[in-house]
RODO-2510 file (C-alpha; in nm, 4 decimals, decimal comma):
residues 471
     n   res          X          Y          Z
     1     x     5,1235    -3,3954     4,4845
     2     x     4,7444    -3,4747     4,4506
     3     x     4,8132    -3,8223     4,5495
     4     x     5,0152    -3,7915     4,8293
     5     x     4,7668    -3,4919     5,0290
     6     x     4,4481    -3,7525     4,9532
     7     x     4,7129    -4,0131     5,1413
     8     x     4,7636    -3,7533     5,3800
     9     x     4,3860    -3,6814     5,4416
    10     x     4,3212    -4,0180     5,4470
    11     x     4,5274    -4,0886     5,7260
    12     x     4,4444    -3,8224     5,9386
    13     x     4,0812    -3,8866     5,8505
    14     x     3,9910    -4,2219     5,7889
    15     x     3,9675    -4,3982     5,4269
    16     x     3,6101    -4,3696     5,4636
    17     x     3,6070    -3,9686     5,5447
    18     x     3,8065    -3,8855     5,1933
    19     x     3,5329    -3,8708     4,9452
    20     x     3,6938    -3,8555     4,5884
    21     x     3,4648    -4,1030     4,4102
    22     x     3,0925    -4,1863     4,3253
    23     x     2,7628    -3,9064     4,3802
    24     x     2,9127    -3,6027     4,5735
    25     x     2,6492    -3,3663     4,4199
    26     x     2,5001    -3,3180     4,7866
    27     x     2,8710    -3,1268     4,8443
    28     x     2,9525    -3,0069     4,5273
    29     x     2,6296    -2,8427     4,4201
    30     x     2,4864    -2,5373     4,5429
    31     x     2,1334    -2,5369     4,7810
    32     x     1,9848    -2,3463     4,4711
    33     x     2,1010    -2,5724     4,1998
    34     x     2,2627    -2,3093     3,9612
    35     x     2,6553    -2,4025     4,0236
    36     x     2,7590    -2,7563     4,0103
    37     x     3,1505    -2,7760     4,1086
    38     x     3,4295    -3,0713     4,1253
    39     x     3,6317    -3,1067     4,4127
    40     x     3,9655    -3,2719     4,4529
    41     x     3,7886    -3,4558     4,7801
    42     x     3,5329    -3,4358     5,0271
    43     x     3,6863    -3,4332     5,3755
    44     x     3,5084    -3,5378     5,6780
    45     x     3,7224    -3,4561     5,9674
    46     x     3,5568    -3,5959     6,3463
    47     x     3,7412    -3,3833     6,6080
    48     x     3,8910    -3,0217     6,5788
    49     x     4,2246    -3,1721     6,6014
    50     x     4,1658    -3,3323     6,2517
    51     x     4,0699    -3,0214     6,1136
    52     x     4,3348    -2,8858     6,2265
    53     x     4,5697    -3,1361     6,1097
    54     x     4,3726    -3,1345     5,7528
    55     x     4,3958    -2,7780     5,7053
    56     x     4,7817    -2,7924     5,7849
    57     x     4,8534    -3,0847     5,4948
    58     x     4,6331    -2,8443     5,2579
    59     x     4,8229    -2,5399     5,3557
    60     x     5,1435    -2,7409     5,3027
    61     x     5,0776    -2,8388     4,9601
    62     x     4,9230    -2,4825     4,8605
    63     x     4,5754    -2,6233     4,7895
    64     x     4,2550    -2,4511     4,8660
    65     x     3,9749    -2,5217     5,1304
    66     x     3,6013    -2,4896     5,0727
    67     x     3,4766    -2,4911     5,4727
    68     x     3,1015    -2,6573     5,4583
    69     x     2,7997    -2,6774     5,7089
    70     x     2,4757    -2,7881     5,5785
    71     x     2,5035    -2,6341     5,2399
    72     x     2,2252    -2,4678     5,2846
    73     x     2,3988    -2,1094     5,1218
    74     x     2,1683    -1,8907     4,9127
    75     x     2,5036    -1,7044     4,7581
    76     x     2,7382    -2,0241     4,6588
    77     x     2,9510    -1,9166     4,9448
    78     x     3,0454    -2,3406     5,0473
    79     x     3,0875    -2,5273     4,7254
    80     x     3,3964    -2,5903     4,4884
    81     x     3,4552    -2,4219     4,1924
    82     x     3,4795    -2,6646     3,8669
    83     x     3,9134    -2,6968     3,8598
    84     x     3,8900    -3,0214     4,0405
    85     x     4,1527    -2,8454     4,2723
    86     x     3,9750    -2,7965     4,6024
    87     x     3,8920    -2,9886     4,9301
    88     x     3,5685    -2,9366     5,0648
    89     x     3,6250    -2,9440     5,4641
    90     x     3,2608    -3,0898     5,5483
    91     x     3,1989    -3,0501     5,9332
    92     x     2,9282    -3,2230     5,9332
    93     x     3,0678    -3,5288     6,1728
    94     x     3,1354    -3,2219     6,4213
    95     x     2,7936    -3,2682     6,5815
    96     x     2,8092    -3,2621     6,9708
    97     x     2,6513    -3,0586     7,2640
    98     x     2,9532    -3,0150     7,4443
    99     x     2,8137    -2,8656     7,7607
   100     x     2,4926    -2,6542     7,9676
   101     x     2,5475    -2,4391     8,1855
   102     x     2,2159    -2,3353     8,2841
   103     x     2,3245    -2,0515     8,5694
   104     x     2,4991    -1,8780     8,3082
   105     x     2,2450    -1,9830     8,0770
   106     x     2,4649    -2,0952     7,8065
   107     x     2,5539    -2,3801     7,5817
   108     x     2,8841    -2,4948     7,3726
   109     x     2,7974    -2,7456     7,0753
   110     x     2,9979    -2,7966     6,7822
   111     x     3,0004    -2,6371     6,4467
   112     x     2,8243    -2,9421     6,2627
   113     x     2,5028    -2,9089     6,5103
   114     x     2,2197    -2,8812     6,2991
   115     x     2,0473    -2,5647     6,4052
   116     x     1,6987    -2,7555     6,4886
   117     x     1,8891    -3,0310     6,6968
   118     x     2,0897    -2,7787     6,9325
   119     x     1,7291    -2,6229     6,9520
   120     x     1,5910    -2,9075     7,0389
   121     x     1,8338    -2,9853     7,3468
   122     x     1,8107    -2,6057     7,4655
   123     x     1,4299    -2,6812     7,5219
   124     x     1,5280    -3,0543     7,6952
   125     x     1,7307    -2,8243     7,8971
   126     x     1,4531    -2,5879     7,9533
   127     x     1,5439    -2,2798     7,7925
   128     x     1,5233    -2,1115     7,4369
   129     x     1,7689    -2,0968     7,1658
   130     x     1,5781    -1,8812     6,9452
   131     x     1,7734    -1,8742     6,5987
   132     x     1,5121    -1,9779     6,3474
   133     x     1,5073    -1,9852     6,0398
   134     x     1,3096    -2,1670     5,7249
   135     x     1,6784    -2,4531     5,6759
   136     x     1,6913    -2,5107     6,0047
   137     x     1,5971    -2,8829     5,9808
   138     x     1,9590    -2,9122     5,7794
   139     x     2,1835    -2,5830     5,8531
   140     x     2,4520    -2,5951     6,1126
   141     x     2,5713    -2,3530     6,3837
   142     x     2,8879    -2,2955     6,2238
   143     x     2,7451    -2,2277     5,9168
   144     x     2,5169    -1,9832     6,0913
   145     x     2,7686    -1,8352     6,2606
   146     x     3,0106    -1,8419     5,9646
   147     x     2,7111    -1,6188     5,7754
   148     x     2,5777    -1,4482     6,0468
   149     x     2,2687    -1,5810     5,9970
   150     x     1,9150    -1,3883     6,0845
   151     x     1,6229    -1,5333     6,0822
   152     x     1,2768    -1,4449     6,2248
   153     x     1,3294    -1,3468     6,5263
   154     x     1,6380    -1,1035     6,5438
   155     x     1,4295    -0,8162     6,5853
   156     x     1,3990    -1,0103     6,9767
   157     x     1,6868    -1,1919     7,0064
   158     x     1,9736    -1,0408     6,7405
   159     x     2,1441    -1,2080     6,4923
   160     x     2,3764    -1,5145     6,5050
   161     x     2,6624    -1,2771     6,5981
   162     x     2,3985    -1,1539     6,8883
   163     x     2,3279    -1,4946     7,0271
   164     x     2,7290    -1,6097     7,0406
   165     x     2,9693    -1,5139     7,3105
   166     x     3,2883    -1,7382     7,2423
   167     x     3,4349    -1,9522     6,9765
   168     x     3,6877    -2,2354     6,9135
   169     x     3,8358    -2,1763     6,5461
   170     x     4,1012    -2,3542     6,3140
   171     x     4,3098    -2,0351     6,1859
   172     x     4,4139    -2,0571     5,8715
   173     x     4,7852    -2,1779     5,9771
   174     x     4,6054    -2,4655     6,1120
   175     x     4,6259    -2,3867     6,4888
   176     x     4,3534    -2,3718     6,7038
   177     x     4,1947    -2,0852     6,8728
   178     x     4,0403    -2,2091     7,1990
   179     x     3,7891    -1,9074     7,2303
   180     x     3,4735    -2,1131     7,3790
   181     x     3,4746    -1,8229     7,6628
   182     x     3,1107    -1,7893     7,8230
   183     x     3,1807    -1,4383     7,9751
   184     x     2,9435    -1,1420     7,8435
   185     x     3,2902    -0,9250     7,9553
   186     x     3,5410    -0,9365     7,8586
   187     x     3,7175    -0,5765     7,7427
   188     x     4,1091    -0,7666     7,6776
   189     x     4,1736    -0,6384     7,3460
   190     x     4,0627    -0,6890     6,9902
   191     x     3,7311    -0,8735     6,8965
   192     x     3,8370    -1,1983     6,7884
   193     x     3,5331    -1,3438     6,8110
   194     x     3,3174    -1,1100     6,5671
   195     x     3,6288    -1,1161     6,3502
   196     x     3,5395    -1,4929     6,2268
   197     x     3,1580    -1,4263     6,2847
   198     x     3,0480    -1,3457     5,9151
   199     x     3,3570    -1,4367     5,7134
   200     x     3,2145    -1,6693     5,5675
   201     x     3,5248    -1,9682     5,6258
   202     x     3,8201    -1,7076     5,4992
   203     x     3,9672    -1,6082     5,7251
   204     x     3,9605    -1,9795     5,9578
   205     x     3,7122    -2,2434     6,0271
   206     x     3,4825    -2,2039     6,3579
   207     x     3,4212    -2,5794     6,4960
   208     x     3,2474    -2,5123     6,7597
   209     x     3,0585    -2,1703     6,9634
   210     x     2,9216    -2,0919     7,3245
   211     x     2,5659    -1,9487     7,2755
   212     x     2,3369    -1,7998     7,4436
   213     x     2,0314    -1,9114     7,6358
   214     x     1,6830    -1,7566     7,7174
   215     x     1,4152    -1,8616     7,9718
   216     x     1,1370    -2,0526     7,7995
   217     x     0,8200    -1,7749     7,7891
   218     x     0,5054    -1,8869     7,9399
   219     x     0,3072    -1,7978     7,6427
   220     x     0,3804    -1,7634     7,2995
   221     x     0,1274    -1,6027     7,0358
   222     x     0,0883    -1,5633     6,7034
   223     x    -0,1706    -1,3157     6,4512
   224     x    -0,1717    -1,2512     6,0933
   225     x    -0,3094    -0,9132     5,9148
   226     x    -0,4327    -0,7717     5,6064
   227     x    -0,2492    -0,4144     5,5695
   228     x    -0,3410    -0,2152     5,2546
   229     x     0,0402    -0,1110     5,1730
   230     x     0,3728    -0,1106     5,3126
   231     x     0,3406     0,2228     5,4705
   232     x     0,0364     0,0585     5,6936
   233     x     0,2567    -0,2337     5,7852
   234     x     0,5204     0,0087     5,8949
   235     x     0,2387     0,1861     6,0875
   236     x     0,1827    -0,1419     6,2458
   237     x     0,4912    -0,2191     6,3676
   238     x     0,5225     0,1213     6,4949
   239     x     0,1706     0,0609     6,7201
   240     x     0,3117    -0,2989     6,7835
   241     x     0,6177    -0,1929     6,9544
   242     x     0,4305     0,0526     7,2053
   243     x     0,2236    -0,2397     7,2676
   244     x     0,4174    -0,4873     7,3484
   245     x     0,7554    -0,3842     7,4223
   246     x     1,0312    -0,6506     7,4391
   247     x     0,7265    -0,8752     7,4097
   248     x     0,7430    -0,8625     6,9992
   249     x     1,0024    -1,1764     6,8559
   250     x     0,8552    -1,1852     6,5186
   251     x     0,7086    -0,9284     6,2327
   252     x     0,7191    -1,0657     5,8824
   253     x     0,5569    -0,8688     5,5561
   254     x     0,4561    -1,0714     5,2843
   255     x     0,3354    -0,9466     4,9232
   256     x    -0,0024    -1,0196     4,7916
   257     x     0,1598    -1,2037     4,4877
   258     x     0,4304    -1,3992     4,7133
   259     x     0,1047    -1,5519     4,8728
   260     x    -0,0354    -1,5928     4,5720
   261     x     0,2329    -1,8185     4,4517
   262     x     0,2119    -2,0562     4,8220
   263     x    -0,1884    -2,0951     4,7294
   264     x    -0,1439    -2,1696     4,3863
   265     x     0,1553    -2,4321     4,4177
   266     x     0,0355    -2,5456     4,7993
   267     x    -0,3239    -2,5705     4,7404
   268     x    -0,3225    -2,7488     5,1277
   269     x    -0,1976    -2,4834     5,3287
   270     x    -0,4588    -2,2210     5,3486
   271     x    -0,3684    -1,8431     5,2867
   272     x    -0,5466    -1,6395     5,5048
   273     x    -0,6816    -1,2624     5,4361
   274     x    -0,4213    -1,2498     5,1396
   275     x    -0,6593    -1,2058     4,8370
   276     x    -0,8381    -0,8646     5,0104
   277     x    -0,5081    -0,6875     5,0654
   278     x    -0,1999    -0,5631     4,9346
   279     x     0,0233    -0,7227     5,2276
   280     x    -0,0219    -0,9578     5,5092
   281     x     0,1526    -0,9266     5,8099
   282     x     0,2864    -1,2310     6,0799
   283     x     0,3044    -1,0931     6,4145
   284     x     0,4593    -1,3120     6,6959
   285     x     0,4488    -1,2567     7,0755
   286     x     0,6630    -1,4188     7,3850
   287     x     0,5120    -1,3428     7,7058
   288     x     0,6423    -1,3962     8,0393
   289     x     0,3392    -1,4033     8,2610
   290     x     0,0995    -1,6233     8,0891
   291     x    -0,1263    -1,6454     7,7941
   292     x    -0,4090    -1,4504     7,9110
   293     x    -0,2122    -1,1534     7,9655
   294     x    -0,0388    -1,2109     7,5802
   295     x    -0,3910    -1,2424     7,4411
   296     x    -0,5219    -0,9371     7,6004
   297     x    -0,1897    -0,7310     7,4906
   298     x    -0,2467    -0,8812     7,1248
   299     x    -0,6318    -0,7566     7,1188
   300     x    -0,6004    -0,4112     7,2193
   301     x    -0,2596    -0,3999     6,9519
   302     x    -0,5271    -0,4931     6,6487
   303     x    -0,8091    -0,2727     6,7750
   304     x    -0,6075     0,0176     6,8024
   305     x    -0,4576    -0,0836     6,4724
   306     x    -0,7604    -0,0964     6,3093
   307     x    -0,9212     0,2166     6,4850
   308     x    -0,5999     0,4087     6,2882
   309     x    -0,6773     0,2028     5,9678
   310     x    -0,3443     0,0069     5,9528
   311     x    -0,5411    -0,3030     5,9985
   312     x    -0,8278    -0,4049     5,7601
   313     x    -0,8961    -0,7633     5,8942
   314     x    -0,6426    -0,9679     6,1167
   315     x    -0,6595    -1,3730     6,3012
   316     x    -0,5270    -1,4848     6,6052
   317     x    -0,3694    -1,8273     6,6513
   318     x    -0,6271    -2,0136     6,9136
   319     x    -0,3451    -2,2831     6,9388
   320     x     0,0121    -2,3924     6,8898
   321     x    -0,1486    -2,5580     6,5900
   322     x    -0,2852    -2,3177     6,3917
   323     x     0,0232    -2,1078     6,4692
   324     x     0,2630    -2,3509     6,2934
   325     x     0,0406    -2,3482     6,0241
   326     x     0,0517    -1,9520     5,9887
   327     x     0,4761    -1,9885     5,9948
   328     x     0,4251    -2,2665     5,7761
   329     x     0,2695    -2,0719     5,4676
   330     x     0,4969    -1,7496     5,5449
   331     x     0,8082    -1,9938     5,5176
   332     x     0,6531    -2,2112     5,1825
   333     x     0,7076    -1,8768     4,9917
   334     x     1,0900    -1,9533     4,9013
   335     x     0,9529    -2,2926     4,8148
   336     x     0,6547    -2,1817     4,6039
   337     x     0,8380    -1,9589     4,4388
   338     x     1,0814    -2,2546     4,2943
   339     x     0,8015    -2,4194     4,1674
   340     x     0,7039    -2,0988     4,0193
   341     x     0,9954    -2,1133     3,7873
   342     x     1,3820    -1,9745     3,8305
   343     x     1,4447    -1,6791     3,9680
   344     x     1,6136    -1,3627     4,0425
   345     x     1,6710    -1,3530     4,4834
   346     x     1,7826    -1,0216     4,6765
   347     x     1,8585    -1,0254     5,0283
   348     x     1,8638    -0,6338     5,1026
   349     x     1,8245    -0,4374     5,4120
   350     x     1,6918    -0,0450     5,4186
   351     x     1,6135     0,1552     5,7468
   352     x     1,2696     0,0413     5,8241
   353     x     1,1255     0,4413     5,7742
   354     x     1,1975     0,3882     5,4182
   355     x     1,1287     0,0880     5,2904
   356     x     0,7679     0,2299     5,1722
   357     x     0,9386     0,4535     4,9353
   358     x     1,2250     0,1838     4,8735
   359     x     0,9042    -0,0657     4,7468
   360     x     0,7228     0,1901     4,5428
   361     x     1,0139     0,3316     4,3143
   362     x     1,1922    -0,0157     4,3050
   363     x     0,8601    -0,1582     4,1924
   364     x     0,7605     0,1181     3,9211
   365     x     1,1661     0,0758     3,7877
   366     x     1,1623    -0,2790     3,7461
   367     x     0,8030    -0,2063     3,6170
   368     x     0,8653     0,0362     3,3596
   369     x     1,2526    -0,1306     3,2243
   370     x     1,0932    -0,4854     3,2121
   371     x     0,6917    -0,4432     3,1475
   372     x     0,5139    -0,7602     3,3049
   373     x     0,7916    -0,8322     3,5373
   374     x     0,6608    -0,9883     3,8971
   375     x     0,7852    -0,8767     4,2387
   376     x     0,7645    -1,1468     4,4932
   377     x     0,8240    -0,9083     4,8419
   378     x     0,8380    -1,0386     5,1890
   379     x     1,0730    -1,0646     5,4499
   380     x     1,1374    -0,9847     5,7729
   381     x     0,9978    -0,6073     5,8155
   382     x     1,0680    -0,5791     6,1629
   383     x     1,4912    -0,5373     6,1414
   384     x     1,4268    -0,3928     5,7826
   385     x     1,5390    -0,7414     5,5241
   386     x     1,3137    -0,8012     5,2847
   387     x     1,4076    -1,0745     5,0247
   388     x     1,3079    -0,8561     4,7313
   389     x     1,2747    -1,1348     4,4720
   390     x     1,2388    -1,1153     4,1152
   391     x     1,0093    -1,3448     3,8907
   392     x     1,0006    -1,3864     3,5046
   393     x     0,6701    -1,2430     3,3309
   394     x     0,3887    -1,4669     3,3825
   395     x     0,4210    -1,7826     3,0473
   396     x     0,7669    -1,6713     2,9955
   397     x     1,0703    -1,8481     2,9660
   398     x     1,2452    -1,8380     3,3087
   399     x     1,5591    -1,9537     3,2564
   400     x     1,6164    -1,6777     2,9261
   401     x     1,4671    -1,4223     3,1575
   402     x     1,7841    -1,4884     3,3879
   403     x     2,0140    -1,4887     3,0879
   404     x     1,8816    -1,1649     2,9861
   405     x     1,7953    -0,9298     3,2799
   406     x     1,9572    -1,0860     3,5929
   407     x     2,2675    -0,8449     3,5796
   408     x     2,0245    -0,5682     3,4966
   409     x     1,7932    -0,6450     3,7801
   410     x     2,0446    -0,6495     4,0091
   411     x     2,2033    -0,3727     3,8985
   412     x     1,8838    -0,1459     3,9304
   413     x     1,8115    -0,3339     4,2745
   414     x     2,1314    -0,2637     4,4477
   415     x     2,1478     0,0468     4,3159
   416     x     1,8410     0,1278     4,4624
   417     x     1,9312    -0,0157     4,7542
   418     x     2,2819     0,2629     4,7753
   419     x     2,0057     0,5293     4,7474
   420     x     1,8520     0,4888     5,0364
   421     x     2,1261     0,3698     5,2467
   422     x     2,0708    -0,0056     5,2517
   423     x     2,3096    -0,3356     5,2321
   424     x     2,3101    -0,5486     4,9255
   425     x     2,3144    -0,8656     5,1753
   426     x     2,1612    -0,8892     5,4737
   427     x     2,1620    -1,2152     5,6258
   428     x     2,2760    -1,4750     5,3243
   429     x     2,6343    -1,2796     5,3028
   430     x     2,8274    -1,2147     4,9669
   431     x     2,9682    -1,5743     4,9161
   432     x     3,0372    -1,5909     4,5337
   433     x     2,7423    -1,4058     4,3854
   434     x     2,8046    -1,0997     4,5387
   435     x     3,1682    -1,0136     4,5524
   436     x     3,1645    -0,7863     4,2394
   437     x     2,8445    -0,5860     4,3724
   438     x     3,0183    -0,5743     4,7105
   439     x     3,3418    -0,4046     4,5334
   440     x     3,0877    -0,0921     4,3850
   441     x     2,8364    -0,0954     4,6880
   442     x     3,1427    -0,1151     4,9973
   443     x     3,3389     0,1732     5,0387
   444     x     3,7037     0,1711     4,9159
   445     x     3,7900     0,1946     5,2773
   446     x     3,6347    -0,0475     5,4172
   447     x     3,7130    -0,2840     5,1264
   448     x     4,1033    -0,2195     5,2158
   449     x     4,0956    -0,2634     5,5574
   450     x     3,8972    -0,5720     5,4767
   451     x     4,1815    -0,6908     5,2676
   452     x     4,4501    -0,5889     5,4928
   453     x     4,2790    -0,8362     5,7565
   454     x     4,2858    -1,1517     5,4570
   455     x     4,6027    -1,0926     5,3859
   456     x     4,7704    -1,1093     5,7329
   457     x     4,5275    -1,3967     5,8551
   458     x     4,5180    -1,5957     5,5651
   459     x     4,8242    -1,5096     5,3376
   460     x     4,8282    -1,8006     5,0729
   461     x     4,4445    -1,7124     4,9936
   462     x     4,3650    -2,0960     5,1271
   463     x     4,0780    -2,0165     5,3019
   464     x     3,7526    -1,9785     5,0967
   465     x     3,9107    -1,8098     4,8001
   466     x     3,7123    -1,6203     4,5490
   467     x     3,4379    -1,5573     4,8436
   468     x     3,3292    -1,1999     4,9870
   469     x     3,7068    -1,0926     4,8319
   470     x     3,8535    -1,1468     4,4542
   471     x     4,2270    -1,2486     4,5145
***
């Protein structure tokens, strides 16, 4: 049977689109390098009539179907497990702009877009795409789409759901869904749209999305400050709010320690303000009316802000330069933090009144159960994520400290993270890591009804299996 679907795939495909042979670790290995998987093959379908087509052969011979983007997952939500069993669907080949439509300030690209290049031709265009996040040099739309992806600026602009309007999906019957609908109305029924948006490939396979557009500001600024805790970073983005309004895209916390680690293992990137307070702060700007008028809403912000005592010391970007440069260190934590050694990654949201409290009995827990354990905080304080990250104790062994406390960590995290009303996952999704913390943490409710909708949309469990649900 084997035989005869790789015939099948490879005539539908092309021979050189079936991948069963030679170095497939770039599609069978997870972005963090802890699961290593073997597929049956690695299918490269060019149109959404293959993958249609390849997702109707699969179905007919009962064999699973890992949907993949970029691979750029944090939760090992898009690679194989190790029975040798399932086809990766790679959409990678499913790269084009499809259309502009600048009155109605949208454009339609397909699901293997890599998020930088579709933001790339939104600015040829002349307008803003403004998903961004650290992988976008190698994530895809549908990925982002397929994870609901954040980012840095959804406390502007939303999330990926935010930023789509229509979609074009492969159900998991194999027919196609021709949703690419550019309307912002359109009250006919159930949702179909934010049904796929998030599933994370099981439940169908998005190839391709109508998204949103934004007028390019006239002036885009950027400032980092020293706050002495995470109730005077709250305090700030409480005074930067009333400041600037609609005007705020970005507001990022990051942890004394998590800069630590990007001066330590990126001695060429220069930290600023990080060693004279407990957390820095990356405030962004879009203005409208020009730069001057940005810069003068950005200097009365930090004086008031230090006049309270949120503020102890803060920079402005004097160019587009020096403002990469500040993203640049805020977005080498992840990185630093590898070379700091294995370890333990949440992705956890908490209304932003009370993640101060969240951060102070979280930290003295893990503190007081695990004595030398270090807490590598940032995220993205403005829509309340933080990536609450977990390292080993300084000289240890990290890999045993992930054999030995992972399960507890989490389990004191997310836990944590129940008490004061929080989600376990807030942007990366559950993919495989998550789905037995998902079955304590989501209500028994909303767990059915999730079911209910996997089994009538996807009733051989072909789609994704073993993600967000158990079978």
């Amino acid at each position: 049977m084997s035989q005869a679907l790789l015939q099948s795939l490879r005539n539908i495909c092309g021979q050189s689109h079936v991948l069963t042979e030679g170095d497939l670790q770039a599609w069978e290995m997870d972005w963090r390098k802890r699961t290593r998987g073997k597929a049956l093959a690695v299918v490269r379908p060019g149109s959404t009539g293959e993958v249609a087509r390849v997702v109707r052969a699969c179905v007919a011979a009962r064999v699973s179907l890992v949907p993949q983007g970029g691979n750029t997952g944090l939760v090992v939500g898009s690679t194989p497990d190790d029975s040798g069993q399932q086809v990766v669907l790679s959409l990678q080949r499913l790269r084009a702009v499809r259309a502009i439509d600048p009155a109605n300030l949208t454009l339609t690209a397909e699901a293997g877009c890599v998020l930088q290049s579709l933001q790339e031709a939104a600015l040829k265009a002349g307008f803003l795409f403004p998903l961004s996040l650290a992988a976008e040099g190698s994530c895809t739309i549908g990925g982002n789409l397929a994870t609901n992806a954040g980012g840095t600026q959804v406390l502007r602009y939303g999330n990926a759901r935010d930023l789509c309007l229509g979609l074009e999906v492969v159900t998991a019957s194999g027919e196609v869904w021709e949703g690419l609908t550019g309307l912002r109305k359109d009250n006919t029924g159930y949702d179909l749209r934010d049904l796929y948006i998030g599933s994370e490939g099981t439940l169908g396979i998005i190839t391709a999305a109508t998204l949103k557009l934004y007028p390019l500001p006239a002036a885009r600024l950027t400032a980092w400050a020293a706050v002495g805790s995470m109730d005077a970073a709250v305090a700030l983005l409480g005074l930067a709010q009333q400041h600037l309004g609609a005007n705020l895209t970005g507001f990022e916390v990051m942890g004394q320690f998590a800069l630590g680690l990007v001066a330590r293992h990126f001695g060429q990137l220069k930290v600023p303000l990080y060693d004279s307070a407990a957390f820095c702060v990356l405030l962004e700007c879009s203005d409208q009316e020009s730069e001057a008028h940005a810069r003068a809403q950005f200097e009365r912000l930090l004086e008031a802000a230090m006049a309270c005592g949120c503020v102890s010391d803060a920079v402005v970007a004097e160019s587009l330069a020096q403002a990469r440069q500040l993203w640049h260190v805020r977005e080498s934590i992840p990185l630093a933090q590898a070379e700091e050694g294995l370890n333990i990654k949440h992705d956890i949201s908490v209304p932003v009144s009370r993640i101060p409290e969240f951060v102070r009995q979280t930290d003295a827990l893990l503190e007081k159960e695990i004595p030398g354990v270090r807490l590598v905080n940032f995220g993205h304080l403005g829509d309340g994520n933080l990536h609450y990250n977990v390292q080993a104790p300084a000289g240890g062994d990290a890999a045993a400290f992930l054999r030995a406390h992972e399960e507890q960590v989490n389990t004191l995290v997310y836990d944590a993270v129940q008490r004061f009303d929080g989600s376990i996952s807030a942007e990366h999704g559950v993919g495989s890591l998550k789905v037995g913390k998902l079955e304590i943490h989501k209500s028994p409710v909303a767990l059915s009804l999730m079911r209910t909708l996997k089994s009538a949309l996807d009733p051989h469990n072909l789609m994704n299996p073993g993600r967000v649900l158990r079978a």
